[in-house]
N, C-alpha and C positions, 0 to 999 in steps of 0.2 A: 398454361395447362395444355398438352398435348390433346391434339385432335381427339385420337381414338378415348380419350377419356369422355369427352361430349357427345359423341355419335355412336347411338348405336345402330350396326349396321345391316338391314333388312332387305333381301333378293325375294322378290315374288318369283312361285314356277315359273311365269309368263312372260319374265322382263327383268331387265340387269339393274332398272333403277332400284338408286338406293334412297334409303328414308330415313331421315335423321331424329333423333330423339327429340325434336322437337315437334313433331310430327308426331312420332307416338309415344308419346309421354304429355300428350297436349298444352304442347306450351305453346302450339302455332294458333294463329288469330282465326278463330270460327264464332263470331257473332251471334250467328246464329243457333249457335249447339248444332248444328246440324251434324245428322247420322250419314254415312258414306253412301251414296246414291245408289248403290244395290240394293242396302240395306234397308234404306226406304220407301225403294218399290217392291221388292219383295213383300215386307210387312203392310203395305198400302193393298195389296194384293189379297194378302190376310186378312185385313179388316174387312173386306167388301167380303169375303167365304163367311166371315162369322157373324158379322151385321143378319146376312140368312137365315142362321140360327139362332138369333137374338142376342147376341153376344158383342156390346160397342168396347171394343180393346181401345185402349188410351196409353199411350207410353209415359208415365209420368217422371220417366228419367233416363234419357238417352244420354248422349254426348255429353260429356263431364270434361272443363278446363281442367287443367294440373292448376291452375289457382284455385279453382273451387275447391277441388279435394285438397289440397292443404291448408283452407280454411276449417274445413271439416277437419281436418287431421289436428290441427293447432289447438281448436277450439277442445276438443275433448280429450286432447297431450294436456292442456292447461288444469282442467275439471281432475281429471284424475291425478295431477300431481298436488293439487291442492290438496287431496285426501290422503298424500304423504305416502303413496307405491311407489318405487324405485322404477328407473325409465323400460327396464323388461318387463317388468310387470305389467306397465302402463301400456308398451307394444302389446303384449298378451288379450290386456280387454279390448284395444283399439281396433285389433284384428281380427275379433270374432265376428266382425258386421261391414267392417269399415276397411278399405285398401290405403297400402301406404302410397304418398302421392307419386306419382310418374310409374305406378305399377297397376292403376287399374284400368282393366277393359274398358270402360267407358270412356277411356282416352281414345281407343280405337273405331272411334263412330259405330262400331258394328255390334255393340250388346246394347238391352234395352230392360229395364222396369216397366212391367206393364200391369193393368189391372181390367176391369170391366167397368166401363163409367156409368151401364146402364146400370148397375148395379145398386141395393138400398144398403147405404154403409154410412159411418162415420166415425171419427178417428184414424187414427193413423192406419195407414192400408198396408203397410209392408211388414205385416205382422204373420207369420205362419199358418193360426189359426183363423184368420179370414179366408184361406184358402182347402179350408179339410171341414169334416161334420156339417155343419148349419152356415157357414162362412157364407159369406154374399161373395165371393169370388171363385165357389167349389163349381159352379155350370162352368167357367171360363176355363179354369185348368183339368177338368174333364175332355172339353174341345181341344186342348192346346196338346196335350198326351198324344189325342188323336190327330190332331192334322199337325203340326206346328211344323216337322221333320219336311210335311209336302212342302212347304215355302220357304227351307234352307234352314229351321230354326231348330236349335236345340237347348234347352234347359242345361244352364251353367252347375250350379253349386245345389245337385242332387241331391234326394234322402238313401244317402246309401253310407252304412256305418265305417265301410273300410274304403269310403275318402277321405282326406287329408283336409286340412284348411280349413274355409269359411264354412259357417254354417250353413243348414239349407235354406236356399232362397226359390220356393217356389214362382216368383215373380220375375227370376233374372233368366231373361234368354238372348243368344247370340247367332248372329247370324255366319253359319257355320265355312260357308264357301269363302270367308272372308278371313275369318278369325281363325280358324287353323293355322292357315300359311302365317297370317301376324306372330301367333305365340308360339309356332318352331322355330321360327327368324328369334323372337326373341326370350327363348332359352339357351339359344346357340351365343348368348351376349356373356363377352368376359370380364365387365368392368361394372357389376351391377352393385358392389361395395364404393366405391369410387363415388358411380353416378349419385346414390342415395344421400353420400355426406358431403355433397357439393352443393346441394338443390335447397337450402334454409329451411327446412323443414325440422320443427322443433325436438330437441333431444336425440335428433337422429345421431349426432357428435356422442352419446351417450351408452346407445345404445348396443348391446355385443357385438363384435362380427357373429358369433356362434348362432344370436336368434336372428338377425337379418337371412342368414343362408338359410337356417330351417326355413323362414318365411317365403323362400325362396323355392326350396324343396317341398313344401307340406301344400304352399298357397296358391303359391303360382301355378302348379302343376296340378294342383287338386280340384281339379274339374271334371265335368262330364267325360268318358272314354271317349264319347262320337265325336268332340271338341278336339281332340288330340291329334 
């Protein structure tokens, strides 16, 4: 397999080095899920402004392997093909919440899940309505509107009806000085058909070119303007 099919190839403004897809696509060895050192002083930064206003942020999902997410991916390609949808179909539910593997931001150390741990809650927190009316996480995304932007951060996957892609995620934000430069480096990548049906990831062998490139145009791109 030719090089450029394995590597895709990312110039920061600042520097000629390149970064290979294993790197952002998280296949490289990070133990510790560790978020990228900006990333986490910045946000470290942020917890100590909101701690002030009673506000204990908790990131309950930073740094994501490409093995994790294609456990995720696997696990719920399985569930829904047992219930007998054809493999677009399956892509269609899989991506209303969930990234296909070596494509989600949380490969890039720099976005983050977060919540309020002071908070009185229970069950699953990454649910919309924990965050709006009576939600035990509506003080925290009131503060985050307001300051989040001062510490580099910006809310990923909007409530604004003319984006594209994932649904909203009021708990997903990114740290923007970082993540920009990552996702023009890689939109500028010409081998994201290639990359997708080399990586075992289940039914990808299956699935259209047609919906991968929407997924590509609607998903990838369908984020916050400030992110861009």
């Amino acid at each position: 397999m030719k090089l450029t099919t394995m590597f895709f190839l990312f110039l920061f403004a600042s520097t000629t080095a390149q970064i290979s897809t294993q790197q952002l696509t998280g296949q490289t060895t990070n133990v510790e899920n560790a978020l990228e050192s900006d990333a986490q002083s910045a946000f470290n930064k942020m917890r100590v402004a909101a701690l002030k206003d009673g506000i204990d942020l908790k990131i309950v999902s930073g740094y994501r392997s490409f093995n994790r997410q294609r456990q995720i991916w696997n696990r719920k390609y399985k569930k829904y093909a047992a219930q007998g949808l054809n493999p677009d179909a399956i892509f269609d539910k899989i991506v209303e919440y969930s990234t296909v593997p070596g494509t989600s931001r949380h490969h890039w150390g720099t976005d983050m899940d977060i919540i309020d741990q002071g908070a009185t809650y229970s069950g699953d927190v990454l649910v919309p309505n924990k965050f709006h009316g009576n939600g035990p996480f509506c003080k925290m995304k009131d503060w985050m509107e307001q300051h989040a932007a001062t510490y580099g951060f910006e809310l990923v996957y909007t409530l604004n009806e003319n984006r594209t892609g994932f649904k909203y995620e009021p708990w997903h934000y990114s740290y923007a000085p970082l993540s920009r430069k990552l996702l023009k480096e890689y939109l500028s990548e010409t081998n994201f058909l290639t990359f997708l049906r080399s990586q075992d990831i289940l039914g990808m062998e299956k699935i259209s070119d047609e919906r991968l490139l929407r997924y590509y145009n609607e998903h990838i791109k369908g984020v916050n303007p400030s992110l861009q």
